[in-house]
C-alpha angles and dihedrals in degrees: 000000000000087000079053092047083041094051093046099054094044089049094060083038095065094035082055100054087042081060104041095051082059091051092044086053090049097042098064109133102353121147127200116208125176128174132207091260089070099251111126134187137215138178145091122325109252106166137000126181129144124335083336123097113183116200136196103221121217089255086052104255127133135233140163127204133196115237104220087064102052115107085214134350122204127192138188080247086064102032155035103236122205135161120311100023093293121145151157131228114235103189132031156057110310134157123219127199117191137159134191149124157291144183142165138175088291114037143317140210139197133220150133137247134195117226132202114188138154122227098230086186136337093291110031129066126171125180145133134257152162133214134190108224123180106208113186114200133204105205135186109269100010116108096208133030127283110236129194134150121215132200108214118193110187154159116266135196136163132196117200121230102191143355108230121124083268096061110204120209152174124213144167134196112205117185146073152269115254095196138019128207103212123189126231118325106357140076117222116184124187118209126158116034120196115169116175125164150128121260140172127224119205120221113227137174087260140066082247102086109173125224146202126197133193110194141145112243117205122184136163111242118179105193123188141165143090145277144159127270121223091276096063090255132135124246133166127233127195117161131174106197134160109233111222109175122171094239125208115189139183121200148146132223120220 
């Protein structure tokens, strides 16, 4: 299953670089302006002197806006442009939210995290996050399932893979949680937090670009306390496990 899932991913990899290397030749010179009142332009960069910028636009027609004026103006020194109006930034500052899943043989858990990253170049972005996860464990000995909730704060950084319209990456969060919230009757304590995985980001007409994620996250749990068997009677449970859960997120930059 998991050479079907690899096959897969580098599949849609290599037909979005194909892709990609199509838009990026279509995308040579081309400008983006929009102003407050909601019109936008797009075409190839004909001129550009000063505060003026003068555009061919896709009909033919020709038009040149000021600069000043313009609510927001997007390059292809800024941007990756593809049909419809749709790009992607390749440099700058950017926030990203996301939630999703996990599971294993022996629990899961769900949660969400807030990133805050900078796009060194088009294919490099570095940044920081944290997350609240709740994981939930079913553990020898124990009749009901063990819950906890971690915060997790970490270092972040994404490699891109291609620059189609689709845009292909791999990433990895390396850190810790600082505080765990533990239900009745157990402490459950997070550590050591690895995260590395593959994801796609989808070009649209906004700053707003949605996101999915596949990743393994592995994380350190020490969990301790009492209850009683079947029997009414007391034991005592202490377990040191690290946590490896196949992980699906959703998520959106801004």
């Amino acid at each position: 299953m998991q050479r079907i899932i690899l096959i897969i991913l580098l599949g849609l990899i290599v037909q979005g670089e194909l892709f990609s290397q199509r838009s990026r030749k279509s995308a040579d010179r081309k400008a983006m302006v929009s102003y407050v009142d909601g019109s936008k332009y797009i075409g190839d960069i004909i001129d550009e002197n000063g505060n003026n910028i003068q555009l061919m636009l896709p009909t033919g027609d020709t038009i040149s806006c000021k600069k000043d004026q313009a609510h927001r103006l997007i390059t292809t020194d800024d941007a990756f442009f593809y049909n419809k109006g749709k790009y992607h930034k390749k440099t700058g500052i950017g926030f990203s939210f996301d939630a999703g899943f996990g599971a294993n043989g022996t629990g899961g858990f769900a949660g969400y995290s807030l990133n805050g990253f900078y796009r060194y170049n088009p294919k490099l972005e570095v940044g920081i996050g944290v997350g609240l996860e709740t994981h939930f464990f079913d553990l020898p000995g124990v009749q009901d399932l063990v819950l906890g909730s971690a915060i997790p704060w970490y270092l972040y950084s994404a490699y891109y893979l291609t620059d189609g319209k689709a845009r292909f990456y791999t990433f990895g969060k390396v850190g810790t949680s600082f505080r765990s919230i533990t239900n009745t009757g157990f402490n459950v304590k997070s550590g050591f937090k690895f995260e590395p995985g593959i994801g796609v980001s989808f070009a649209s007409k906004k700053r707003t670009k949605s996101y999915l994620t596949l990743s393994q996250n592995i994380q350190y749990f020490k969990i301790d306390g009492s209850e009683n068997d079947i029997f009414n009677n007391p034991i005592q449970i202490e377990s040191k496990l690290w946590s490896n859960r196949l992980t699906l997120k959703f998520g959106s930059y801004f």
